[in-house]
C-alpha positions in Angstrom: 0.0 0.0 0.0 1.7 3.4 -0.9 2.0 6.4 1.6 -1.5 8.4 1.5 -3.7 5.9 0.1 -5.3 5.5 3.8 -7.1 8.9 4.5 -8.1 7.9 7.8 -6.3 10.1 10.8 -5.7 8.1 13.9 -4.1 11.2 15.9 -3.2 15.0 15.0 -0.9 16.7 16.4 -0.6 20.8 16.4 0.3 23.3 18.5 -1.8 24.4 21.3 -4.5 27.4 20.3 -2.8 29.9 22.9 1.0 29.7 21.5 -0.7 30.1 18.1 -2.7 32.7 19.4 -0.2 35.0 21.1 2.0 34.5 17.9 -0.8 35.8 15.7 -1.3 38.9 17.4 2.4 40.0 18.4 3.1 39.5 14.7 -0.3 39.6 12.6 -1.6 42.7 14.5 0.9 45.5 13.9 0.9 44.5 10.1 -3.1 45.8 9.8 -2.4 49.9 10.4 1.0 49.9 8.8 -0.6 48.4 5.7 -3.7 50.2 5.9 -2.0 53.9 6.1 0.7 52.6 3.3 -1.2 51.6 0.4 -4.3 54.1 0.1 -1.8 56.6 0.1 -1.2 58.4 -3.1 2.0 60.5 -2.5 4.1 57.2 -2.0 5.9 55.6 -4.4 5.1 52.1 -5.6 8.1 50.6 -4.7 7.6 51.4 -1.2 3.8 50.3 -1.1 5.3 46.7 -2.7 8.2 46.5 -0.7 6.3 47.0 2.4 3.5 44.3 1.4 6.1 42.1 0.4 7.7 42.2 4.1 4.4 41.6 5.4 3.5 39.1 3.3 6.3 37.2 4.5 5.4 37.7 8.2 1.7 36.3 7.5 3.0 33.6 5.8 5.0 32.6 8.7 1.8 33.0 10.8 -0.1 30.4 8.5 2.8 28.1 8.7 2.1 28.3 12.6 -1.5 27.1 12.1 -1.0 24.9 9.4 2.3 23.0 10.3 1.0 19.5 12.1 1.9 15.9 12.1 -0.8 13.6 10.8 -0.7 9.7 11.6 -2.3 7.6 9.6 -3.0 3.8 9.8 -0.7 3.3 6.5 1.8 6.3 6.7 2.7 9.3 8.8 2.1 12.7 7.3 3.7 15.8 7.8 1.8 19.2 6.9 4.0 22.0 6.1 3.2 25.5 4.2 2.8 24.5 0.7 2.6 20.9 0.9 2.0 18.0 2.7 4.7 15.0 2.9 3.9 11.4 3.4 5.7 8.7 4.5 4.7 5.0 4.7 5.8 3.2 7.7 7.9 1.0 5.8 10.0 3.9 4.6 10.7 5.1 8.0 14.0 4.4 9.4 13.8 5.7 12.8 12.0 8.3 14.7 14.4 8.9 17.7 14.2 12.2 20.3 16.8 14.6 19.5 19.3 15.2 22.3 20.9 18.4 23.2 18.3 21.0 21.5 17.1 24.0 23.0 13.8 22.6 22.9 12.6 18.7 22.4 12.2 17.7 18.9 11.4 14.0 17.5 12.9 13.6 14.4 12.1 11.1 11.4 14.5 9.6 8.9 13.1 8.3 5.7 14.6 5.6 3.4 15.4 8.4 1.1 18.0 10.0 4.0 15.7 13.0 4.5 15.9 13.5 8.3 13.8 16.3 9.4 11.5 17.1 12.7 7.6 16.3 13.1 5.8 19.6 13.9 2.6 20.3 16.4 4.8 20.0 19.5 5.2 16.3 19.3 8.9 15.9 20.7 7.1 17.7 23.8 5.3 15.1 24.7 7.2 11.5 25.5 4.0 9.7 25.9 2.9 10.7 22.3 6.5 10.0 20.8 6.4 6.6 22.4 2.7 5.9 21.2 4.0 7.4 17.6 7.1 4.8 17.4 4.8 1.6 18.6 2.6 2.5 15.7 5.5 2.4 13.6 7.1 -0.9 14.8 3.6 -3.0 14.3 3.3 -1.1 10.6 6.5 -1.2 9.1 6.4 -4.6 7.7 8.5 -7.9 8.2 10.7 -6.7 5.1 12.1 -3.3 7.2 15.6 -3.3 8.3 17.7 -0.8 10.5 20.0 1.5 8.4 23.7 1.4 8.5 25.7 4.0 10.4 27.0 5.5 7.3 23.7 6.3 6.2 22.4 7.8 9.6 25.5 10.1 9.6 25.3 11.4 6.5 21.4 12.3 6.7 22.2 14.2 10.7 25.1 15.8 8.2 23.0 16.8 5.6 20.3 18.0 8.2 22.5 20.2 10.2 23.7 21.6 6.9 20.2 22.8 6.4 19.9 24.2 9.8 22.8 26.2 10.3 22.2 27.9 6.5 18.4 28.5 7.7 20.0 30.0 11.2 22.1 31.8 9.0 19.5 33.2 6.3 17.8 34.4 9.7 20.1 36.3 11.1 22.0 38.0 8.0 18.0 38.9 6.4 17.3 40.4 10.2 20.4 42.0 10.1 20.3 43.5 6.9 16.7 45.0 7.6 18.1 46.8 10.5 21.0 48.0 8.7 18.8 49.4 5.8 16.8 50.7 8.9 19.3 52.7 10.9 21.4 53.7 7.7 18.0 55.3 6.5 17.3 57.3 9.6 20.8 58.3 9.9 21.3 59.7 6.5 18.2 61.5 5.8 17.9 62.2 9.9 15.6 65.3 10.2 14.4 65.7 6.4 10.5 65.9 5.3 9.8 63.1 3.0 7.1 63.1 0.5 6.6 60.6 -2.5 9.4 59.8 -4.2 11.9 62.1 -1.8 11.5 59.2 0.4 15.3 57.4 0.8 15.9 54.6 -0.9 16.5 52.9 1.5 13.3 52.6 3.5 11.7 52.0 -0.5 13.7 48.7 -0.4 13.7 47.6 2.9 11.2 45.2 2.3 12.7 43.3 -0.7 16.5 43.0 0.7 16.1 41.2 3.6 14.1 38.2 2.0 16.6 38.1 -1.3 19.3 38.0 1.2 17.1 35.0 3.2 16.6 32.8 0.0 20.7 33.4 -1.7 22.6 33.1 1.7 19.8 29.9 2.8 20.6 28.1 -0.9 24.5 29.5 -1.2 25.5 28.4 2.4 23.2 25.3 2.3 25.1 23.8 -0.4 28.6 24.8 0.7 28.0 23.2 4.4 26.6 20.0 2.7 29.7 20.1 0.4 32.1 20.2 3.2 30.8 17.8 5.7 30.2 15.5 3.0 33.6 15.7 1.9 34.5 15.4 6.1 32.2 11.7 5.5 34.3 10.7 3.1 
């Protein structure tokens, strides 16, 4: 039986409503007057009305991965519910679901036949009872056929993984830190001057499309660097 041909859901798991909650207003809420005095306006130049909807369209769309983001198990697969998509993976393919040790916060993470080792979302690795309920599900479905992996091929997928991480980590904080770099460099320059329409630095008409090109080239560019060096380190 392939992965998603059973639509039944034997347990979902998501975050709680009140972490979802308090992230939707500290982040949704300040987004509604700031677009609602930018775009009506007449005086401002397009760039800056699309530069500032672009920045918080990429806040909201980190909201929605909130909600959305859950782990779905089913009697013939687990699922995994992410932004855009949803992945599926039939117990069979499943090579371990193990706890991950020394995180800042508890994370169960799932390694696939393909090496793909990534965490299930909805707050699972919070809850030991659940990860243990998760795993016997996955020991009486995975078939007679399944065999452990070798070491090799666990090490290279928590290489590959950690590759991913650190780029994301550092997509993070170089988009952040470009942001307030175009911020302060704005303010500093043009302190003290009236800015109407298109006098408006810049700066401030770009600060909403810098930070998320930086995110998505230093994410891919680092990415594939720290997966070329610790793969090299493997062999």
């Amino acid at each position: 039986m392939e992965a998603g041909t059973d639509g039944r859901v034997i347990r979902k798991y998501r975050l709680r409503a009140a972490p979802l909650v308090f992230v939707t207003l500290t982040l949704g809420l300040p987004g509604i007057p700031l677009a609602r005095g930018i775009v009506p306006e007449d005086n401002l130049p397009v760039t800056l009305k699309v530069s500032m909807l672009v920045l918080l369209s990429t806040v909201y769309l980190g909201i929605i991965w909130f909600w959305r983001a859950a782990t779905l198990v089913h009697r013939d697969h687990l699922a995994v519910r992410q932004l855009f998509r949803t992945r599926r993976t039939a117990w069979s393919d499943v090579m371990s679901i193990e706890s991950e040790e020394n995180s800042a916060s508890p994370r169960t993470m799932l390694l696939d036949r393909e090496g793909r080792l990534f965490a299930l979302p909805g707050g699972v690795g919070a809850q030991p009872e659940e990860v243990r309920a998760i795993k016997d599900r996955w020991v009486r479905s995975r078939g007679e056929g399944w065999t452990p992996p070798v070491d090799a091929f666990v090490l290279a997928a928590r290489h590959r993984a950690s590759a991913r991480e650190s780029a994301l980590v550092w997509a993070i904080v170089l988009a952040g830190g470009s942001f307030l770099v175009m911020l302060v460099s704005g303010l500093v320059l043009d302190f003290g001057s009236e800015w109407e329409g298109d006098e408006i630095p810049w700066l401030f008409q770009a600060i909403g499309f810098v930070p998320v090109v930086v995110f998505v080239a230093v994410r891919q560019v680092v990415g594939r660097l720290l997966r070329r060096r610790r793969a090299a380190c493997i062999s």
